[in-house]
Steps between C-alpha positions, in 0.01 A plus 500: 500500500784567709697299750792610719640329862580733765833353621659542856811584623751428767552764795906634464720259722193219449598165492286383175278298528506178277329476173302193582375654829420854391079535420439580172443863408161619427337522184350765382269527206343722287211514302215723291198396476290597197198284500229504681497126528844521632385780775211274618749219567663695768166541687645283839871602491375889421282495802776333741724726397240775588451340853893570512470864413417716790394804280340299286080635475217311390546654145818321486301162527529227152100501463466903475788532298482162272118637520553877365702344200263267406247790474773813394807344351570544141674155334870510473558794768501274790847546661515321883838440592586285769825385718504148647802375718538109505177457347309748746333826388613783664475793282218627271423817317143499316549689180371584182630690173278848418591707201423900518753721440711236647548164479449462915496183717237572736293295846278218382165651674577830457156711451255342728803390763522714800863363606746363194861380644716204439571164674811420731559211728562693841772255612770556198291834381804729384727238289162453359410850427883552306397187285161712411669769426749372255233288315261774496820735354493247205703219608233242359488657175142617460365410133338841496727818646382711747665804636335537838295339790218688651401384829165678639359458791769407749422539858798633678752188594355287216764262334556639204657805689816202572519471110555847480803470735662250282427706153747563293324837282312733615237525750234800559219479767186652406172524743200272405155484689424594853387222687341458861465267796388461912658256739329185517352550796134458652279738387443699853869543456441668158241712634710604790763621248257761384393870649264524786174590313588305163585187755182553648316548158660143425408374812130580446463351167693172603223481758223535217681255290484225750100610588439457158581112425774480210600134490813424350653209382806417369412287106730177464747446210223336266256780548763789424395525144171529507525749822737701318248519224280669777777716587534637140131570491484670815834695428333620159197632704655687731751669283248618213497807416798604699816390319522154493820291392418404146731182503256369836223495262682266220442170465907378511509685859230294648677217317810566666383568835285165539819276342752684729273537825394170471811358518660735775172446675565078525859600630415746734622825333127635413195559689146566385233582741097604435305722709183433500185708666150389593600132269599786181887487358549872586922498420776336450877488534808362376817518725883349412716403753867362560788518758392796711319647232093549487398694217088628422551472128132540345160503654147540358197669692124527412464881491138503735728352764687818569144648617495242763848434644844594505639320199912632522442391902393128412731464235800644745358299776478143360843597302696608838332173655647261240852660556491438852357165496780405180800699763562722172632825653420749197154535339556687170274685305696490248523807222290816517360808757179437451313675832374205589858346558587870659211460772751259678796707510731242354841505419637593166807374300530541127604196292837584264570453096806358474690563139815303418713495218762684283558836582373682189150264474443553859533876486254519207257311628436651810508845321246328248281416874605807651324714176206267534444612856530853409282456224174385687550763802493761284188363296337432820564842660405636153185317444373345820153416290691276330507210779133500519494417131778287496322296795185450312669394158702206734185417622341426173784326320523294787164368422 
């Protein structure tokens, strides 16, 4: 632990002001946290610092990240550092240690986490960003060395893009995944957005979707679990046979997303809704939500449904209706082109990788990513049968 005061001083030509009347300076602490004990602790001060972050996302929240340890982390490479000033938590960057060909420091989350970034209190946000910066550039003395931080999935004006003002090595900006999102707006809006005969397409099936009865109801904190359970079990229908995530079929996923959702769901950062049909659960959805920020993160449909109704409509529909009725201006769906997402002419923006450290690790590293890269387009464009194999091999080892 480290402890410095940030003192003041007097203008040029300044009368000073008296010692016994002048407010004590600030102090500023800082800490890494290594246990995962220790990380739950900060559960209320995490999330009121997150509340003070304006680009904070749901992924930033203490239950999916406290959550996603519990389930991924490996003992003894937890490494959370935080800032406090008098006592008040206003900095906090989730970390962990990885060893490949580098000893890295890397996002807590990173994997299954659409948007990784850092925490800074908005109202003092770059003296806190410097203090980052110089304890993440090995002011606190790390037991184990690194020699870089990789930061993936950044949206653009995340935090962490302030810590890379204040570094003192090297910095090199890669591109990560491309992400996409609507306006949270109603959904007539939406469909207005689109070309004459697709809007009218849309407009058609919307009308079929109401004719045909979905109910939908949003499930309350204590039933999250067991409708995300559902969820799962729908998701694995729909996707079988076509390429399913292997990690959505593993028991520690559906162990982290009931202990994370539950808890953002009972503080109003997660919503779960079923759709039912003639009395039948026919889908399922899980959204995340904070700030200005409504995100479609995972949903589950039974397959047969599709034959019946417009399943991308309702789940846009109900989606674009929480936004509006929640006054969250941007409905993401998060990472992926999948035509389905296309169909709605969203916007696109592509999350960043962010690589910090000395100059010669950071310049092998992201050759060692670039070659990677190269690597799997040539195979690809080489041996396109391979995906098809490669899909059905994650499919059975996620069994």
């Amino acid at each position: 632990m480290t402890a410095s005061q940030l003192a003041g001083s007097v203008p040029a030509g300044a009368s000073p002001v008296p010692a016994s009347a002048q407010a004590p300076a600030p102090v500023t602490e800082v800490r890494t946290v290594r246990e995962a004990a220790a990380f739950d602790a900060l559960a209320a001060d995490w999330d009121a610092l997150v509340d003070r972050c304006p680009v904070a996302t749901p992924f930033q929240s203490h239950a999916w990240l406290s959550s996603w340890w519990h389930s991924y982390g490996r003992p003894g490479r937890l490494r959370v550092v935080t800032v406090r000033r008098d006592g008040v938590l206003v900095g906090a960057a989730p970390l962990m240690l990885r060893r490949r060909a580098l000893p890295l420091l890397t996002g807590v989350g990173q994997g299954l986490t659409d948007f990784l970034d850092v925490l800074l209190d908005d109202a003092d946000a770059e003296r806190t960003a410097a203090v980052l910066a110089r304890a993440l550039a090995g002011e606190l003395g790390l037991r184990r060395p690194w020699v870089a931080l990789d930061l993936r999935e950044l949206r653009p004006g995340s935090a962490a893009h302030r810590i890379a003002e204040h570094w003192p090595g090297a910095a090199r900006r890669l591109p990560d995944s491309l992400c996409q999102h609507l306006p949270g707006v109603p959904m007539e809006e939406l469909v207005s957005r689109l070309p004459g005969r697709t809007a009218q397409r849309s407009r058609v099936k919307l009308r079929r979707l109401e004719a045909a009865g979905v109910e939908t109801r949003t499930v309350p904190p204590e039933e999250v679990p067991r409708a995300l359970r559902e969820l799962l079990a729908l998701h694995e229908l729909q996707w079988r046979g076509r390429g399913v995530t292997p990690e959505h079929l593993r028991p520690r996923f559906a162990e982290h997303l009931s202990r994370s959702a539950e808890r953002m769901a009972a503080a109003g950062r997660a919503t779960v809704r079923r759709y039912r049909l003639d009395g039948e659960l026919v889908a399922c959805d899980l959204t995340l939500q904070v700030h200005g920020l409504s995100a479609l993160y995972l949903y589950g449909v039974r397959p047969e449904l599709r034959e019946r109704v417009d399943v991308a409509g309702i789940l846009l529909r109900e989606s674009a209706a929480h936004a509006v009725a929640t006054g969250r201006g941007e409905l993401s769906l998060l990472r992926g082109d999948e035509p389905y997402k296309q169909r709605w002419r969203p916007e696109q923006a592509r999350n960043e990788r962010l690589l910090l450290g000395g100059a010669p690790a950071v310049a092998v590293h992201a050759a060692a990513i670039a070659l990677r890269a190269g690597a799997v387009r040539r195979l690809r464009a080489r041996a396109p049968w391979l995906a098809a194999v490669r899909t059905r091999l994650r499919e059975l080892g996620g069994r």
